[in-house]
C-alpha positions in Angstrom: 231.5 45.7 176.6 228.0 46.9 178.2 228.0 47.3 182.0 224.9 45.3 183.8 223.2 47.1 186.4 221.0 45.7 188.9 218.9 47.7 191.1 217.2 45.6 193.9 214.7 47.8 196.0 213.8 46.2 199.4 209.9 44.8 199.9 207.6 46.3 201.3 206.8 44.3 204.4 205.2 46.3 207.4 205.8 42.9 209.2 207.0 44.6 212.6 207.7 41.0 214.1 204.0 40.2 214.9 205.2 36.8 214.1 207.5 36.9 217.3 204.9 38.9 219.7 203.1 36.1 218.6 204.9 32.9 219.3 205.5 34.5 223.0 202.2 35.1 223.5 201.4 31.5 223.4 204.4 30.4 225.2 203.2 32.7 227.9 199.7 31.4 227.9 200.8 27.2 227.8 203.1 28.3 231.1 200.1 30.0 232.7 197.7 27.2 232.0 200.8 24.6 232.2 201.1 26.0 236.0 197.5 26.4 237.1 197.2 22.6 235.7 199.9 21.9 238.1 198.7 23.5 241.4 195.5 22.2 240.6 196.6 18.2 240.1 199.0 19.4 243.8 202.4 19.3 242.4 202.8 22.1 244.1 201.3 20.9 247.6 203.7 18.1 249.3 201.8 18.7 252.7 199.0 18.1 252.2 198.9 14.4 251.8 201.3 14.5 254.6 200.7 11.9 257.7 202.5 13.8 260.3 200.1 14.2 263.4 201.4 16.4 265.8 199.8 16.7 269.4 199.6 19.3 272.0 199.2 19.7 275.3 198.4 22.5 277.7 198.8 21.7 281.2 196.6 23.6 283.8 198.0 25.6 286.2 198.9 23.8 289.9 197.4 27.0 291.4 195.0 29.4 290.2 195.7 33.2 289.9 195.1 35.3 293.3 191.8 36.8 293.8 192.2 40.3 295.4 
């Protein structure tokens, strides 16, 4: 009985995971744009609708300062 060999030689792919810098490139870029979206529309600014009105006041002095 004959012996079968089978020699497999790997491809040739100079792939380097471009796919994978890829896909996080445009995750990166949709969380940029996903956040300046977001401070833009003011999720990320509670005070300023806020309707808080705070008041102060100074009071003058009872005497005035000596004058030499």
């Amino acid at each position: 009985m004959a012996d079968t060999i089978i020699t497999n030689t790997p491809g040739t792919s100079n792939d380097g995971g471009s796919a994978g810098w890829i896909v996080a490139l445009v995750i990166v870029l949709v969380v940029i744009v996903g956040g300046v979206l977001a401070y833009q529309k003011g999720y990320f600014h509670s005070a300023k609708d806020s309707t808080t009105n705070i008041q102060v006041t100074i009071p003058n002095p009872i005497t005035p300062a000596p004058t030499n």
